[in-house]
C-alpha positions as CSV (number, residue, x, y, z in Angstrom):
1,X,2.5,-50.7,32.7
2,X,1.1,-50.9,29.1
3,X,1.1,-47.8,28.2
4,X,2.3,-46.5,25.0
5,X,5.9,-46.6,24.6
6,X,5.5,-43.2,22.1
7,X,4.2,-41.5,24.9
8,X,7.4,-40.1,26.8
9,X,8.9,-40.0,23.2
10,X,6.5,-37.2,21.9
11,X,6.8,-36.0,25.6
12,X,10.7,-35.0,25.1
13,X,10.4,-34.1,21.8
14,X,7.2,-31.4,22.6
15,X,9.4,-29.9,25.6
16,X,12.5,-29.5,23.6
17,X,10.6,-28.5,20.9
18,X,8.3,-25.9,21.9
19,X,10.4,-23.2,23.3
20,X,12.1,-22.7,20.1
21,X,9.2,-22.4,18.1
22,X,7.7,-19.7,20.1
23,X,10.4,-17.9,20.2
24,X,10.3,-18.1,16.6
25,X,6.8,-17.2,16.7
26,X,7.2,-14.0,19.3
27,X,10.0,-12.8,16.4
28,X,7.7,-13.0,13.8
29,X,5.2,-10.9,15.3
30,X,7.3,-8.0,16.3
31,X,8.7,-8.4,12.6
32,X,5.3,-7.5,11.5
33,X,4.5,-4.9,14.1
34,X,7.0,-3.3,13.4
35,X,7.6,-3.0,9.6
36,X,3.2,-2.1,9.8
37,X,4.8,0.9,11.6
38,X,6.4,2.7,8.7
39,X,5.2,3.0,5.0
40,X,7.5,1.7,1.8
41,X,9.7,4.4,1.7
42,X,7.9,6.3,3.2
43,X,7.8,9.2,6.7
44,X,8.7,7.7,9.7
45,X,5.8,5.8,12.2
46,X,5.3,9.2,14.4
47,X,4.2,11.0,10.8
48,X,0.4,11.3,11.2
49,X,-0.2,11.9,7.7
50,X,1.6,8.4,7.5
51,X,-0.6,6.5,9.8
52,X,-2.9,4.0,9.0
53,X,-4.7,3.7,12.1
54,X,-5.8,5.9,15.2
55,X,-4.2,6.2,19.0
56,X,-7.0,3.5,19.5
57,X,-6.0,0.8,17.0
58,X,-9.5,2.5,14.7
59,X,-8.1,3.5,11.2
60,X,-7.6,7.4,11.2
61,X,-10.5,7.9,9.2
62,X,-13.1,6.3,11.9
63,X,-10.8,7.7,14.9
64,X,-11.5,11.8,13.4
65,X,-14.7,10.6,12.8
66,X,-15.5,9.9,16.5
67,X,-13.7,12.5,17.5
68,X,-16.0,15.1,16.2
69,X,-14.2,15.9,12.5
70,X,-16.9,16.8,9.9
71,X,-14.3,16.5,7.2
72,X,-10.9,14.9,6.5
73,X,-9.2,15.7,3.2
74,X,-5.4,14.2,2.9
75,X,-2.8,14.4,-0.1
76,X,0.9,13.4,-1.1
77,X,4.3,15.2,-1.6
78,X,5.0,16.1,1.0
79,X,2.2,14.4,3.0
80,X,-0.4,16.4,4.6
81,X,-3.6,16.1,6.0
82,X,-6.9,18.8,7.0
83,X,-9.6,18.0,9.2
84,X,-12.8,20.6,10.0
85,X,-14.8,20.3,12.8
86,X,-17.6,22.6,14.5
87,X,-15.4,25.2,16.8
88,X,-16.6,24.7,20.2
89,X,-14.3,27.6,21.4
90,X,-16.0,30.3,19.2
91,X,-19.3,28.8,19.3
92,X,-19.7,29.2,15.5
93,X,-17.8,28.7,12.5
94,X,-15.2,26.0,12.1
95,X,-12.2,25.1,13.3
96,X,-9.6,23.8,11.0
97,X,-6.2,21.6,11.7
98,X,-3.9,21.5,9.0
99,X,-1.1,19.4,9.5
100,X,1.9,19.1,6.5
101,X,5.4,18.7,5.5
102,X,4.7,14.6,7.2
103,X,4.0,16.0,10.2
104,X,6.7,18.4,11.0
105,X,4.0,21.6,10.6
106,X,0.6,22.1,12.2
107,X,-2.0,25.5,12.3
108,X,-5.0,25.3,13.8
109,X,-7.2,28.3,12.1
110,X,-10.9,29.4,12.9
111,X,-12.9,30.1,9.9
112,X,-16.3,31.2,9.5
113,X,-19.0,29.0,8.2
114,X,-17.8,28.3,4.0
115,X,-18.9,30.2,1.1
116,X,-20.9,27.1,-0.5
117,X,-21.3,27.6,-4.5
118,X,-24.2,24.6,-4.7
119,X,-24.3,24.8,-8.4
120,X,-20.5,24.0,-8.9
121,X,-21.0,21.5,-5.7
122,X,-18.1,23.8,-4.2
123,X,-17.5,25.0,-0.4
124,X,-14.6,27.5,0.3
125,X,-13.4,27.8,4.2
126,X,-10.9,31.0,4.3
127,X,-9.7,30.6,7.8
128,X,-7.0,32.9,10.2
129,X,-5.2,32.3,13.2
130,X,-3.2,36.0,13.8
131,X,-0.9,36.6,10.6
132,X,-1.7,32.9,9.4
133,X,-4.2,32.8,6.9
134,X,-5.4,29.3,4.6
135,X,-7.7,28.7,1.6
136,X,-9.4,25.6,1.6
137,X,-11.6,24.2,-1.4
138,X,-13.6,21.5,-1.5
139,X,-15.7,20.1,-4.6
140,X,-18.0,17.5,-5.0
141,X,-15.3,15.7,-7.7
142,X,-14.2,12.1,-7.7
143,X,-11.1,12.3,-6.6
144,X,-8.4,8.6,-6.3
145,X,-5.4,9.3,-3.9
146,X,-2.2,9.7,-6.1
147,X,0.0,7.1,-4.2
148,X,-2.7,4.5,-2.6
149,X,-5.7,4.4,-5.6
150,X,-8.0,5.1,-2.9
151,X,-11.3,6.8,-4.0
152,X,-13.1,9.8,-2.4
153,X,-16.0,11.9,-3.1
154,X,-14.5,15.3,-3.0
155,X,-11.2,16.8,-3.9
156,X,-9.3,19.2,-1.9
157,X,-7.3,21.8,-2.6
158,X,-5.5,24.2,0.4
159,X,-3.5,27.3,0.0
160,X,-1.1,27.9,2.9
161,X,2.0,29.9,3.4
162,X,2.1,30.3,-0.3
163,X,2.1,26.7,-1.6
164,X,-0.8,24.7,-3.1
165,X,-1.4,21.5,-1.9
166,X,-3.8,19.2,-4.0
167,X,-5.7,16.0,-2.5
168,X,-8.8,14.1,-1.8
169,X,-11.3,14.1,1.2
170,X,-14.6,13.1,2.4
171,X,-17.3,14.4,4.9
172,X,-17.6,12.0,7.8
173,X,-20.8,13.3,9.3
């Protein structure tokens, strides 16, 4: 035979070679998956004011988007985020999910359609669920998110439970 005497050489070297470096390669990708699970000192992964993308792998934004959200509005310390959507239930109005504290509190309140001061570019939803009650105002401000620099065309402000939480948001419809 004349065959090329590198040729079981390269052979051995790729089989004893190859194993290692995918397993090398599998680590690094759970690495990866796993610290894009939890912010810089930030909530832990199941915090869904934390999240950067949707059950679906779509980034929140486009996932509350296709799921029917009109507007999402988010802020920082303590993270929190509101989305408002048509209520389906009441067949008017708006339902609103408020969702703070990184996650560990959640109200869903109906409120009627918003008291819109067009001049001011302002819209105030003043929802109720039994005993709970929230303020939610939303002008037509730039607003940059405090911790990411992320612009948005609106800022947000929600009173709930007596405490003021201050953010930025943005119609998705």
């Amino acid at each position: 035979m004349s065959g090329n005497p590198r040729g079981p050489l390269l052979m051995l070297a790729s089989a004893c070679l190859l194993p290692p470096l995918l397993l090398l390669f599998l680590i690094s990708c759970q690495s990866r998956q796993d610290s894009g699970n939890r912010s810089e000192g930030g909530p832990p992964s199941n915090d869904p004011a934390a999240e950067d993308s949707g059950p679906d792998g779509t980034s929140v934004w486009e996932h509350a988007k296709l799921s029917g959200v009109d507007f999402r509005g988010t802020g920082n310390e303590p993270g929190w985020f509101i989305e408002i959507r048509s209520d389906l239930e009441a067949r008017e109005g708006k339902r609103i999910r408020f969702v703070s504290d990184y996650g560990q509190r959640e109200a869903i309140l109906h409120a009627p359609d918003p008291e819109l001061e067009p001049r001011l570019r302002r819209a105030v939803y003043r929802g109720e669920n039994g005993d709970l009650h929230i303020v939610v105002e939303i002008e037509g401000n730039a607003c940059r998110d405090s911790m990411s620099g992320e612009e948005f065309e609106s800022t947000v402000t929600v009173e709930f439970l007596g405490r003021t939480y201050s953010g930025c948001g943005r119609a998705l419809h």
